[in-house]
C-alpha positions in Angstrom: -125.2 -71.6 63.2 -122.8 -68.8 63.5 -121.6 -67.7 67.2 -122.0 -63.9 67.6 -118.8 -62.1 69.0 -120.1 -59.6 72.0 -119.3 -56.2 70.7 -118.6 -55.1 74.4 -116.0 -57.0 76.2 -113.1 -54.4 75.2 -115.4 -51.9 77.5 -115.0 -54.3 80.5 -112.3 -52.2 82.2 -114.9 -48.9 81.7 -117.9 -50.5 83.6 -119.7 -53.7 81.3 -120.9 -55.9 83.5 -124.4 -57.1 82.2 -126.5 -59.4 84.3 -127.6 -61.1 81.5 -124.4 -61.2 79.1 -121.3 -60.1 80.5 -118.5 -63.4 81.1 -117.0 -62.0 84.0 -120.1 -60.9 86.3 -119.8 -63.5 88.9 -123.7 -63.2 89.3 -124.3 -63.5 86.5 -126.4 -65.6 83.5 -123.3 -65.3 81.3 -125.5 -65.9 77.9 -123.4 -66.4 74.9 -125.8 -65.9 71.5 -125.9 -67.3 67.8 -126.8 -67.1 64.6 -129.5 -69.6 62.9 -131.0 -67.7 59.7 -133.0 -65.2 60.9 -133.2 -66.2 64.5 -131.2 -65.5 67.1 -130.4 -68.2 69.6 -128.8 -68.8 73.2 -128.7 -71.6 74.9 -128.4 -71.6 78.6 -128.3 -73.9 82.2 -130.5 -72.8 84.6 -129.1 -74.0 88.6 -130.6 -73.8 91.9 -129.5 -69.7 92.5 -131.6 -69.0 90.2 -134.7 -70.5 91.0 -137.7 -69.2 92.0 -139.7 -71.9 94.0 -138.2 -75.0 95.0 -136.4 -76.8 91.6 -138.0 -74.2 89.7 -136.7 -71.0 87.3 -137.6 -68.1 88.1 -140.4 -65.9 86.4 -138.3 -62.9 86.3 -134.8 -65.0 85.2 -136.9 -65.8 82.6 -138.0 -62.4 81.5 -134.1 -61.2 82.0 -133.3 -63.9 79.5 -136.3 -63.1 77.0 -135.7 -59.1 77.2 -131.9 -59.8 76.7 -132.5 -62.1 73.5 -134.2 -58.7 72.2 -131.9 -56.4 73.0 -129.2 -58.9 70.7 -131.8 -59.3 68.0 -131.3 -55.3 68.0 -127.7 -55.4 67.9 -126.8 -58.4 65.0 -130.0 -58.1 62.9 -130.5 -54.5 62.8 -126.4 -53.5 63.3 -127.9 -50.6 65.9 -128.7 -50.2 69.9 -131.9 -50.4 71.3 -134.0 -50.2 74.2 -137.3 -52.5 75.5 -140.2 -50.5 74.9 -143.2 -53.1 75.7 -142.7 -57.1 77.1 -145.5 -58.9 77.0 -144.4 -63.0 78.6 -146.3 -65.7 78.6 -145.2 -68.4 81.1 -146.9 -71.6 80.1 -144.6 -74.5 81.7 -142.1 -74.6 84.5 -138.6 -74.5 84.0 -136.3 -77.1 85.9 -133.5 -75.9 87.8 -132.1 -79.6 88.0 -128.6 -80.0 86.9 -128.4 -81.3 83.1 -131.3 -79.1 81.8 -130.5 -77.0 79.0 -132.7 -73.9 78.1 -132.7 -73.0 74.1 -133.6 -69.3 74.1 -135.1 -67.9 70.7 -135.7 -64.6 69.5 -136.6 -63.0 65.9 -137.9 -59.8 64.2 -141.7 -60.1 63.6 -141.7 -56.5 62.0 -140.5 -53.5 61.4 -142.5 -50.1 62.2 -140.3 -47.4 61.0 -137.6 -47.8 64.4 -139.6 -50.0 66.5 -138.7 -53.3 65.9 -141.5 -56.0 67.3 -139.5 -59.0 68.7 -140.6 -62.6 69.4 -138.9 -65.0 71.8 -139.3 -68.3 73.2 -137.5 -70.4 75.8 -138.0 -74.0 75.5 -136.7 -77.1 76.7 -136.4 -80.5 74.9 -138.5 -78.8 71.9 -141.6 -78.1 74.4 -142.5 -74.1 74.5 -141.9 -73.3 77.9 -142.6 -69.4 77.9 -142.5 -67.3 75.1 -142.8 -63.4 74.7 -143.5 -60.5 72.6 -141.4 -57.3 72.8 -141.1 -53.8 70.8 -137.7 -52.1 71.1 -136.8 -48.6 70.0 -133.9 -48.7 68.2 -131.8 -46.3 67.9 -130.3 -44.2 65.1 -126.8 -45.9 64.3 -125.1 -42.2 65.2 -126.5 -42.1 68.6 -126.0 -45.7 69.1 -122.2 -45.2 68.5 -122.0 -41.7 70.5 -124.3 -42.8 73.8 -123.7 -46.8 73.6 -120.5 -47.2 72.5 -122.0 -49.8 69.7 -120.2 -49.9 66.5 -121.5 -53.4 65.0 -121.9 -56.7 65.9 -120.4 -59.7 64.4 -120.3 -63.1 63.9 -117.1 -65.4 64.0 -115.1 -65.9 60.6 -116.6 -62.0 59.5 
């Protein structure tokens, strides 16, 4: 597994602050992503501000995780910006919000219909599916992904 290098954090000073991505939000989920073939992978500790019902992650943490793992599929696989068209979750076993649990986030490009890329992702825990989503993204011409997104490529380390 390669880590990927976040394209973004020279715009930090002009506004990036993802919920989902961005180191310095102080609210934030702070995901850091990698490399594994033709996934994409994050892996991620859930705690108790971010729970839904008592010891339990929230349904839409878990969707902001899922949608976000899309969105990075976009950037590293297809070297472009994007944007969620359709999310489609599944939620088929509680997450734990207890200290020590460790969330392996897990994305891939099902196909390809001309720019509409169809996206699958699962979250699971100790190898047990926990919820698991289908999303189509429009992505975005590279030009207009450079001009309105400020996204020039996205690398891994040692590229």
């Amino acid at each position: 597994m390669k880590k990927i290098i976040n394209p973004w954090l020279d715009l930090v000073d002009e506004g990036y602050n993802c919920f989902a991505c961005a180191p310095q939000n102080p609210f934030g989920l702070k995901m850091e992503f990698w490399e594994d073939g033709d996934d994409i992978v994050s892996f991620w500790n859930p705690n108790d501000n971010f729970q839904g019902w008592l010891k339990t992650l929230h349904g839409g943490i878990q969707a902001t995780i899922m949608d976000e793992m899309g969105g990075w599929v976009v950037s590293r696989k297809l070297q472009t910006s994007g944007m969620t068209m359709s999310f489609n979750a599944r939620y088929r076993r509680p997450i734990s919000t207890d200290e020590g649990v460790t969330v392996e986030a897990r994305a891939r490009i099902r196909e390809m219909r001309r720019n509409i890329a169809i996206i699958d992702v699962t979250l699971s825990v100790k190898g047990r599916v926990c919820s698991e989503a289908e999303l189509s993204y429009y992505c975005f011409p590279p030009e207009k992904a450079a001009t309105d997104f400020r996204f020039t490529c996205c690398k891994v380390e040692g590229e």
